[in-house]
C-alpha positions as CSV (number, residue, x, y, z in Angstrom):
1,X,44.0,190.0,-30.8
2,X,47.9,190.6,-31.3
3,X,49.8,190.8,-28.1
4,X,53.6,192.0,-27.1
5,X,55.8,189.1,-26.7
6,X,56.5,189.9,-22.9
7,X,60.3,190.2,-22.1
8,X,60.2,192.1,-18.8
9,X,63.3,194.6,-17.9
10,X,65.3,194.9,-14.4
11,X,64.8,197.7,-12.6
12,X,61.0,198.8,-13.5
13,X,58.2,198.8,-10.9
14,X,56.1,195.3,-10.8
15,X,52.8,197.7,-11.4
16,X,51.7,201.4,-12.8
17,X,48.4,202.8,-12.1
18,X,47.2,204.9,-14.7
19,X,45.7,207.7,-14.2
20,X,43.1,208.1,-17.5
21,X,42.1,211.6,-18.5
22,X,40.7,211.1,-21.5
23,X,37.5,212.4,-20.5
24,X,38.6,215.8,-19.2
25,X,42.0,216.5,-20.3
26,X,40.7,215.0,-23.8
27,X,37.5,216.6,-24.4
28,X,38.0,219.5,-23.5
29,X,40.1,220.3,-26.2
30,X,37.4,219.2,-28.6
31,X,36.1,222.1,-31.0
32,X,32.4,220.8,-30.6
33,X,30.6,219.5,-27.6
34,X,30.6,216.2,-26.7
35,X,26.8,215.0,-25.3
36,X,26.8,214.3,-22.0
37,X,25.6,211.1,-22.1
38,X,28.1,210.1,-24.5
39,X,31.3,211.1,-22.0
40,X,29.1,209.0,-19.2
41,X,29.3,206.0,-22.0
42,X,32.9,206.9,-22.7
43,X,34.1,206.9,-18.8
44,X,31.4,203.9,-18.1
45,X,33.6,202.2,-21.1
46,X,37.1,203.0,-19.5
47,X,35.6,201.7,-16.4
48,X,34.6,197.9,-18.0
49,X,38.2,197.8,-19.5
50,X,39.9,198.1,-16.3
51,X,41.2,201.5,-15.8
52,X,40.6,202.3,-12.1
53,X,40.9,205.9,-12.1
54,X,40.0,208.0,-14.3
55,X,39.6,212.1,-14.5
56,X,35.8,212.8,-14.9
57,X,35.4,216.6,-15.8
58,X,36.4,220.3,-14.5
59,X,34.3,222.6,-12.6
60,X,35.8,225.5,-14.1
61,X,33.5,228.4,-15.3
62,X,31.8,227.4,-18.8
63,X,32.9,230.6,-20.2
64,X,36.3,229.2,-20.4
65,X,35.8,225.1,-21.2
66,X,32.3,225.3,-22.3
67,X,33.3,221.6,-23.8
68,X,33.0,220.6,-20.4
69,X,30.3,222.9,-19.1
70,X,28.2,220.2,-18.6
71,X,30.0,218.7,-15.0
72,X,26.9,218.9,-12.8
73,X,24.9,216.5,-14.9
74,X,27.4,214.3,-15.7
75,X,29.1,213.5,-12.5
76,X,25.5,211.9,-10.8
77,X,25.2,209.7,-14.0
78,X,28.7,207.9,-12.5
79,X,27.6,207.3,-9.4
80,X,27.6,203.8,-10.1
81,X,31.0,203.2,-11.2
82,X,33.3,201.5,-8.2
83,X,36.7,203.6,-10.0
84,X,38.4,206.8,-8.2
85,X,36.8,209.9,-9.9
86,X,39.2,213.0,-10.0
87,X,37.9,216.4,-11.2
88,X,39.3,219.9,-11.8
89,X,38.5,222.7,-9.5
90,X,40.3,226.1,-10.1
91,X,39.4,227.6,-7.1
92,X,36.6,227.3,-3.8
93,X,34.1,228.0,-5.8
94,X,35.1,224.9,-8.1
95,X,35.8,223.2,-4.8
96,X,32.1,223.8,-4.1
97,X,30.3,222.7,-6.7
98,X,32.6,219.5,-6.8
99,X,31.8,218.8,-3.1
100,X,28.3,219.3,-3.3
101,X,28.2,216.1,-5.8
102,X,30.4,213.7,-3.4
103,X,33.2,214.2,-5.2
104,X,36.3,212.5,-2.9
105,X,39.7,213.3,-5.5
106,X,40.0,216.9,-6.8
107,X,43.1,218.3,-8.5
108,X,44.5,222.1,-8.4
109,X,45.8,222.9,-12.0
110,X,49.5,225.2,-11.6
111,X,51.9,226.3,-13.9
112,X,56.3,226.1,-13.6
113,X,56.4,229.4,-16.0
114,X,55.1,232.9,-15.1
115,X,53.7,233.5,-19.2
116,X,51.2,229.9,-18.9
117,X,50.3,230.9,-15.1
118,X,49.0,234.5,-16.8
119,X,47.7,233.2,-20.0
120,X,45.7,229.9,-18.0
121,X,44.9,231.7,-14.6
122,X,45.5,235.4,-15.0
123,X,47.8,235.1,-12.3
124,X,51.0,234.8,-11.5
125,X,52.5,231.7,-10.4
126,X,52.8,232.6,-6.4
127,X,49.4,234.0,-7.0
128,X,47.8,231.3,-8.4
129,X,49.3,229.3,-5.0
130,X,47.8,231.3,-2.8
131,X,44.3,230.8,-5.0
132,X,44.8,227.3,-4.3
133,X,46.1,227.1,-0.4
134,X,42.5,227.4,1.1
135,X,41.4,225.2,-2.0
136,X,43.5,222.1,-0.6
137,X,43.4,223.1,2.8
138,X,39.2,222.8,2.8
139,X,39.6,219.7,0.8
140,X,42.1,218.2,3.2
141,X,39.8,218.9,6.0
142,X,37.0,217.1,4.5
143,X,39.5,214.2,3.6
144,X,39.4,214.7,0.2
145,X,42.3,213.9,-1.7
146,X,44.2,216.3,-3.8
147,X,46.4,215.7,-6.7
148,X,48.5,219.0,-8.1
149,X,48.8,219.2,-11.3
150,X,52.3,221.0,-13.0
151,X,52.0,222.0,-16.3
152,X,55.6,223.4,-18.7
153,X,57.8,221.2,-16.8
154,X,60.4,220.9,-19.3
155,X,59.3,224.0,-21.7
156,X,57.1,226.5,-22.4
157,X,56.4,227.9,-26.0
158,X,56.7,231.5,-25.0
159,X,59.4,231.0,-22.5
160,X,61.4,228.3,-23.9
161,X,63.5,225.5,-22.5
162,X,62.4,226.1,-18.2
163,X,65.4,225.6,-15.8
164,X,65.0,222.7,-13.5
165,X,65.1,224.3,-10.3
166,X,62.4,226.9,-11.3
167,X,60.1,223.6,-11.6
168,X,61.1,222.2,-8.4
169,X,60.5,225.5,-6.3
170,X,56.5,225.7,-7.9
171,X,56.6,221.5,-7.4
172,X,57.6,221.9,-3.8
173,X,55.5,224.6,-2.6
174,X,52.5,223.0,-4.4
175,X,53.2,219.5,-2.3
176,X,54.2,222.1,0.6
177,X,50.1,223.3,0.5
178,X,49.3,219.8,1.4
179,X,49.0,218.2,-2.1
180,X,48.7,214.1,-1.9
181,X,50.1,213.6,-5.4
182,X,51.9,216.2,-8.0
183,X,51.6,215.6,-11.5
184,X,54.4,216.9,-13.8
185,X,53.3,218.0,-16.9
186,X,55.1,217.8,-20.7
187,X,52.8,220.4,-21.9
188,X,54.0,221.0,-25.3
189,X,56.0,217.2,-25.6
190,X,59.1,219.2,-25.8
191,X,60.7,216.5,-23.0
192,X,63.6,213.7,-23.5
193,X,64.7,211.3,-21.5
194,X,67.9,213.0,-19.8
195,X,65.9,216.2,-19.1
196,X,63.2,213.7,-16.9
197,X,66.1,212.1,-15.0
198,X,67.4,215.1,-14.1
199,X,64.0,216.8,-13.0
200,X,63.2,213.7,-10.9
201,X,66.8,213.5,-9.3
202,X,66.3,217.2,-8.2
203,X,62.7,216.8,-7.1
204,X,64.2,213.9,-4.8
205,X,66.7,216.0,-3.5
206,X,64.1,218.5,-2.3
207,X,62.5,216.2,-0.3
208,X,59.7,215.3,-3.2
209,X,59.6,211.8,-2.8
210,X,59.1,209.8,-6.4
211,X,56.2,208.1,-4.7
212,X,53.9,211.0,-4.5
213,X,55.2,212.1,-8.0
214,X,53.0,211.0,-11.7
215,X,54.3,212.0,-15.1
216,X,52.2,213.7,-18.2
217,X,54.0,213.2,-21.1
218,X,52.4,215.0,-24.6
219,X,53.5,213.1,-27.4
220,X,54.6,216.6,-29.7
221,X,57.9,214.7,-31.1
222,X,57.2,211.2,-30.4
223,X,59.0,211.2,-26.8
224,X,56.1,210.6,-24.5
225,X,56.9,206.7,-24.6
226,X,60.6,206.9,-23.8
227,X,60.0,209.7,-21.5
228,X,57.9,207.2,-19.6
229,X,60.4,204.7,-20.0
230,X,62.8,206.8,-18.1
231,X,60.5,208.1,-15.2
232,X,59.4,204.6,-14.3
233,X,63.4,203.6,-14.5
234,X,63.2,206.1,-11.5
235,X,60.6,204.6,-9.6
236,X,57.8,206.6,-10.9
237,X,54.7,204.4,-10.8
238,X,51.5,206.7,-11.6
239,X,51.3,207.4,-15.5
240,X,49.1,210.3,-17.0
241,X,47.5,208.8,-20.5
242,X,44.6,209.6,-22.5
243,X,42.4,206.8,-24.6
244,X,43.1,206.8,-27.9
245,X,45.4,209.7,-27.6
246,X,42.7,212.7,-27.2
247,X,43.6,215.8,-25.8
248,X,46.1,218.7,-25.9
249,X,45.7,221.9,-24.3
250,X,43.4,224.8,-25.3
251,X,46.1,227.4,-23.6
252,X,48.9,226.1,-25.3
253,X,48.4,225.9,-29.0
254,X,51.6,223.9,-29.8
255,X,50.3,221.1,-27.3
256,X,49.2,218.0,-29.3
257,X,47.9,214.7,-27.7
258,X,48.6,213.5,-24.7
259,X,50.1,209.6,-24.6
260,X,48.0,207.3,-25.8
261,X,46.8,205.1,-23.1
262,X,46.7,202.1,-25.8
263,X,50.2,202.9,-26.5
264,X,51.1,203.0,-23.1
265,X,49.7,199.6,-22.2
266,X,51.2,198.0,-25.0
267,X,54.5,198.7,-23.8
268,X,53.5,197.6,-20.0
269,X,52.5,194.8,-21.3
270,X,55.4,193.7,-23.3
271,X,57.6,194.7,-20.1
272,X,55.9,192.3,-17.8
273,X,54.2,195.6,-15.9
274,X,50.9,195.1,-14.8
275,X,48.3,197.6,-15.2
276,X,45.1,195.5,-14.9
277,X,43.4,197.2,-18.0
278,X,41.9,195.2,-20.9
279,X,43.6,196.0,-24.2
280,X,41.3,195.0,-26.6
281,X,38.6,196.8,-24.6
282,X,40.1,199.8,-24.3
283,X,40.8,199.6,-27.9
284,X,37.3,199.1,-28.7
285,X,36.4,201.7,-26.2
286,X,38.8,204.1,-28.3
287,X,37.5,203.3,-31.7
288,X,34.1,204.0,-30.0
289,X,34.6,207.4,-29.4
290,X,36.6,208.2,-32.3
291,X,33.6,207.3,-33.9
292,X,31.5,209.8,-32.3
293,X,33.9,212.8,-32.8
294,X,34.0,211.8,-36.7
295,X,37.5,211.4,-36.7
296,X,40.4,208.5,-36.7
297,X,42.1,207.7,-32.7
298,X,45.9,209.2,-33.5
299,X,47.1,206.2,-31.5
300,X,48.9,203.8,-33.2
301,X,48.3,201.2,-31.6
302,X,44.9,201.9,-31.5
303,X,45.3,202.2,-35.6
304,X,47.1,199.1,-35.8
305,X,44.5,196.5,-33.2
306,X,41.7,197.9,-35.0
307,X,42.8,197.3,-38.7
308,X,43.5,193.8,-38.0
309,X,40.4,193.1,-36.4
């Protein structure tokens, strides 16, 4: 299989962790249902190609992601897998039903802008904190670990271009309710480079440390790679990335694809960054499922490794 010629660059962390969410953030943008055991296959597959944590499902109510209505019987059929297993829970009672299965990583799901937080939550955004406070206080009781996720970090397609220190006040009162990790999301792909320096410098100097901080880039107008670029020139080292490039946002209709996990390994690779994952497994695992939707993977590289096998 073709490989980057590695020429590694000063000033990039030794290793990323990616954080795969493919199953969840992907599917559940899908228009038909994927079978249940097919996801357990897919996440079983991201598992074998080295990918050690990676976002099983939501335990939100059906009646708004009936593509991923199926949570309860999926999550047992994992239980072998030796990888860190996030879910989504919008609230206790989503807390509940993901506790009851063993579930040991959730994530809270919040919004910068006021337009997404009424749109995704019906709520605004310091009332869809104060949905989540008892949510991550229980978990962190029971020593579960929380991630927060941030979605319209950079802009929002009712609201525009969102000022930077609108994000950090919602960033810093999610990690103030007792968050482990926050996630900032790219939600439409509208993000460049200078406009993720600048959030990350500003984050720093509100006492977010860039350790406890991931990046979800979209890949809208092909930024997603050099947006990545420039958080982990930061010191960012927890990346957001989707096999085969599945995924958007079913709030959001402007939202295309998150990154493509193949994509993003390729450049790791050829930067000297380890990420343990497999590339051509992955790859094959990518094809796989693109397969099963009926449908080409949009990543390139995934395009490229696949025509030349």
């Amino acid at each position: 299989m073709t490989l980057p010629m590695v020429v590694p660059v000063d000033g990039l962390p030794p290793r990323v962790r990616i954080h795969e969410v493919g199953p969840r953030d992907g599917l559940q943008n899908e228009k038909t249902v994927v079978p249940t055991e097919v996801k357990a296959e897919f996440i079983h597959r991201l598992a074998t190609a080295g990918l050690t944590t990676v976002e099983a499902t939501s335990f939100v109510h059906p009646k708004w992601v009936p593509q991923l209505a199926d949570a309860e019987q999926l999550f047992p059929m994992l239980a072998d897998l030796d990888v860190e297993l996030p879910v989504l829970v919008p609230n206790e009672r989503g807390l509940d039903r993901a506790l009851a299965l063993g579930a040991r990583r959730i994530a809270v799901f919040a919004s910068a802008t006021e337009t997404f937080a009424s749109r995704n939550l019906n709520r605004t955004v310091d009332e869809s904190l104060t949905m989540f406070e008892p949510v991550v206080a229980r978990a962190r009781a029971d020593r579960v670990q929380v991630r927060g996720y941030l979605s319209m970090c950079f802009g929002d397609p009712w609201e525009g271009p969102v000022p930077v220190p609108q994000v950090v006040r919602v960033a810093k009162a999610l990690m103030d309710l007792g968050c482990d990790e926050l996630s900032l999301g790219d939600t439409i792909g509208v993000a460049t480079p200078g406009h993720v320096r600048a959030l990350l410098t500003a984050l720093d100097e509100a006492g977010v440390p860039t350790t406890a901080v991931g990046v979800h880039f979209h890949d809208t107008y092909g930024q997603a790679l050099s947006n990545t670029l420039a958080a982990l020139q930061h010191g960012v080292t927890t990346v957001d990335a989707s096999a085969g490039g599945l995924g958007g946002c079913p709030y959001a209709k402007s939202a295309t694809g998150n990154l493509a996990t193949e994509d993003l390994v390729w450049m790791l690779q050829g930067l000297g960054v380890e990420t343990g994952v497999d590339l051509g497994l992955l790859t094959a695992t990518s094809v796989w499922m693109a397969e099963r939707l009926g449908r080409p993977s949009p990543s390139r590289t995934v395009r490229a490794l696949s025509h030349k096998e």
